[in-house]
N, C-alpha and C positions, 0 to 999 in steps of 0.2 A: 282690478282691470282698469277700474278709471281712476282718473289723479284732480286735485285741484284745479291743474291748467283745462285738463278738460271742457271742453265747448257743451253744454249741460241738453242733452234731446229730451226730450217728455213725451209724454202721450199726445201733447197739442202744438198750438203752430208757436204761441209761445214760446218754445223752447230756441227757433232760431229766428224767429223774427223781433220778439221783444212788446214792448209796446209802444206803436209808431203810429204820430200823425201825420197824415202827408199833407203837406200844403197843397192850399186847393190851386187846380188850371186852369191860369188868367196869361192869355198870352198875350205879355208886354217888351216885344223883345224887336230886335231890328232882323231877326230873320221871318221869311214867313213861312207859314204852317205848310205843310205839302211840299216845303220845297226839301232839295238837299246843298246843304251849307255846310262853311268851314263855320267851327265855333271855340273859342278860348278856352282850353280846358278849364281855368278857373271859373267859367260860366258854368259849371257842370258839375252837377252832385250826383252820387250814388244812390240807385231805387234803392228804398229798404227793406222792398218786399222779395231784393234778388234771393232766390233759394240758396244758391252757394256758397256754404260758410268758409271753405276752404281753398285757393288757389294753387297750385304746384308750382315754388319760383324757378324752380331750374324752365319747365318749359314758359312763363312769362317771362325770363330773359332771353330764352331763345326768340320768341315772338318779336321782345324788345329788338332783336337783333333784326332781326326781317324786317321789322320797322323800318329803324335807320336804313337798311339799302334799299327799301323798294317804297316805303312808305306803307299809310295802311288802307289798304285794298277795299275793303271791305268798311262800308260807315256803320259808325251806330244809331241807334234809335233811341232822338230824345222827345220829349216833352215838354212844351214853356210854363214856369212856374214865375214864382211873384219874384219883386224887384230885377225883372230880366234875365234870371237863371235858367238855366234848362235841368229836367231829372231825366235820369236814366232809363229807358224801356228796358233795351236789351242791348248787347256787346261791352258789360264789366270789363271782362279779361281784355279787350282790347283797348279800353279806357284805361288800365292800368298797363297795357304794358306799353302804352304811346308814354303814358310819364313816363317809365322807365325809360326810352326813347331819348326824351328830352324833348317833346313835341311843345310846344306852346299851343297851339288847334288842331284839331283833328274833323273830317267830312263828318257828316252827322244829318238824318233825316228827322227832321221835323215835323209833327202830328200832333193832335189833342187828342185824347185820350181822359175820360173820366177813371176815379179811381179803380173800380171794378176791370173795366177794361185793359188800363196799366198792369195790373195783377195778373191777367189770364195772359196779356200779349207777352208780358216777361215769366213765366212760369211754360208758359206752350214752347217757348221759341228758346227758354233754356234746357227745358225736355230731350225737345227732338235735337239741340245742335252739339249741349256742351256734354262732357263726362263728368254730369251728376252722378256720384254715388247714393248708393241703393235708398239710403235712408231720407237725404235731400229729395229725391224722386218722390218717396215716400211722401215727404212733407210736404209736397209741390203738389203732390194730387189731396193730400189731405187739404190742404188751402183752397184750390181750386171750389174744393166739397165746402166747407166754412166760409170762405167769403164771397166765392163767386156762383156759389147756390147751383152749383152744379152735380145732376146726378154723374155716378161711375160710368154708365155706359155713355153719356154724354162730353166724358174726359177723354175716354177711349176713343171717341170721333174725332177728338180738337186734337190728342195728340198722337193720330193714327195706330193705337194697339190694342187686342183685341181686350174684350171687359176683364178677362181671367184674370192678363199680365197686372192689368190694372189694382183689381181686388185683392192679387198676390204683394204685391208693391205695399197696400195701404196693412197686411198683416204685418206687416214686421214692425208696425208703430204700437200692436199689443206686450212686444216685448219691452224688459227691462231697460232701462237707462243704459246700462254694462254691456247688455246683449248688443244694443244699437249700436254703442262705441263702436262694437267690436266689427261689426258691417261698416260703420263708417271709415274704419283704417284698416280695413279690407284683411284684418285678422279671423275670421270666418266670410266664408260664402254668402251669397241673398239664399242659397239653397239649403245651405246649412241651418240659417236662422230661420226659415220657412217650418224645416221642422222641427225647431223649437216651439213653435206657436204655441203647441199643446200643454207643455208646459206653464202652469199660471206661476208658481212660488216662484219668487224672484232668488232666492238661494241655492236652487236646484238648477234655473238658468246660468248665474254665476257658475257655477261647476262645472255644467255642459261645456260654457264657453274655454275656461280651462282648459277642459280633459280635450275636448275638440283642437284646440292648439298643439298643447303640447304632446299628445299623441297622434298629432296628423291624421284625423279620421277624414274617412269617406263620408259624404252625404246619407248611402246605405248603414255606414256602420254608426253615424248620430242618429236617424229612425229607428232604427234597432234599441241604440241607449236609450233613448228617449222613449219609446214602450216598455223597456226593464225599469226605469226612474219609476215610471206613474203606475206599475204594478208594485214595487216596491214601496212607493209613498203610499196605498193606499187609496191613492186617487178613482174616482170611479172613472172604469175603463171608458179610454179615450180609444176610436179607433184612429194611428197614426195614418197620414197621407202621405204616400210615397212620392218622391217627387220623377216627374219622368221628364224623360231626357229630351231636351228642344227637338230633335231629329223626330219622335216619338208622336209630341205636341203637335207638330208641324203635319206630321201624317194625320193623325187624329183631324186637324184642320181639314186639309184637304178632301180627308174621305166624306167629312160631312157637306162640304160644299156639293161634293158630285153627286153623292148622294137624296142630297137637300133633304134631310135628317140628321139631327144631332148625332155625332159615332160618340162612345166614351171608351175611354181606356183604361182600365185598373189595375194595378199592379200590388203583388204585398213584397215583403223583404224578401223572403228566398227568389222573388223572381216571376214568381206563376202569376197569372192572372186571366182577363178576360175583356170578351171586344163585344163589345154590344152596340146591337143595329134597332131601336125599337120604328114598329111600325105599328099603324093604326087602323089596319085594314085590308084584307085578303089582298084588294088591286095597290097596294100600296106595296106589301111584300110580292108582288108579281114584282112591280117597278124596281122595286132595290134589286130580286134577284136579276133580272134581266140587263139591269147596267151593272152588275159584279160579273153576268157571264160577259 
């Protein structure tokens, strides 16, 4: 599944960020901080801690094109570092596709920013804007967790989704290296590899992913394999988690809010399941039944 050229994922941040010192923020520069300025692209280096390992050139040369006719709309957020550079907060793709352009400066807002703070502002603000794939997400909230000492449900605040999405996101970094690939180049689903989880043998993942391809399964029908694997390997029984469907989620959401009680929804493979309301006390089940009638 994966090859040499392959971009190498791991279980930690490592695997896309590297080992990077950031020079420290000493702002020596002729623009000033708070303001928004044109600045020379060659004043301008790339964050390192950008999550996106991957760019799509067909749409950065469309972008490039939108450039050149209209210019670029939208500034980026930099940084002043030493000998008068500036670093990158956030807007990569549009730093690269002003070169492509042909720009010599581009608008750009300037700020100080300690390192900590550079990390969450460029991981938050690439979250919510750009189309990180599942696994970069993944890593983006893993980072968040490892350098910016932030709990899950405190990620789920900064980048407006609820803790679940979040906790579901950081599963998929228990999978193989193969497995990751294969969410990263959008050859299985975040759904599909969700329920992989269960699976620990990294050879029995390699296979899923496989059979998952080139049999075009269903999410239903990889929980399914994926309960036949780990009865077959011997594995002590897992019980698989069915993934349900956003529309499902979303209702679950909602009921519990009106409710103001957690609802849960369980579902197994053939379909059946169940909706549970728990309450904690006679006037409490008076309350739920009376806002269900």
């Amino acid at each position: 599944m994966s090859s040499k050229n392959d971009k190498p994922l791991g279980r930690g941040l490592g695997a896309i960020l590297g080992s990077v010192d950031m020079p420290p923020a000493k702002p020596q520069s002729q623009h000033t901080v708070g303001s928004n300025s044109f600045i020379k692209l060659e004043s301008i280096e790339v964050n390192p801690y950008q999550p996106r390992t991957k760019f799509d050139e067909e749409a950065l040369q469309e972008l490039a094109q939108s450039i050149k006719t209209y210019g670029l709309i939208q500034p980026v957020t930099v940084r002043p570092v030493e000998n008068g550079k500036y670093q990158l907060i956030s807007g990569e793709r549009r730093f690269r596709a002003a070169k492509l352009a042909g720009l010599t400066e581009i608008p750009a807002f300037v700020r100080t920013a300690d390192d900590v703070q550079t990390v969450q502002m460029a991981l938050v603000e690439n979250i919510q804007r750009t189309d990180l794939n599942a696994i970069e997400i993944a890593l983006s909230y893993q980072m968040l967790i490892d350098e910016c000492h932030l709990s899950q449900t405190e990620i789920a605040e900064k980048v407006g989704k609820t803790l679940s999405t979040v906790s579901n996101y950081l599963r998929l970094l228990k999978l193989s290296t193969d497995a990751q690939i294969a969410v990263r180049d959008n050859q299985i689903s975040m759904a599909h590899a969700r329920a992989m989880v269960p699976v620990e043998d990294e050879q029995l993942q390699r296979k899923l992913v496989s059979q998952i391809v080139n049999e075009a399964l269903s999410v239903r029908q990889t929980e399914a394999l994926v309960k036949k694997m780990l009865a077959d390997s011997g594995a002590p029984k897992t019980k698989v988690k069915i993934t349900l469907s956003d529309e499902v989620r979303n209702f679950q959401s909602e009921l519990s809010k009106k409710l103001k009680t957690k609802v849960n929804i369980k579902k197994d493979i053939s379909g059946k399941g169940s909706l549970t309301i728990p309450f904690a006390s006679d006037a409490e089940l008076k309350r739920i039944i009376s806002l269900l009638q």
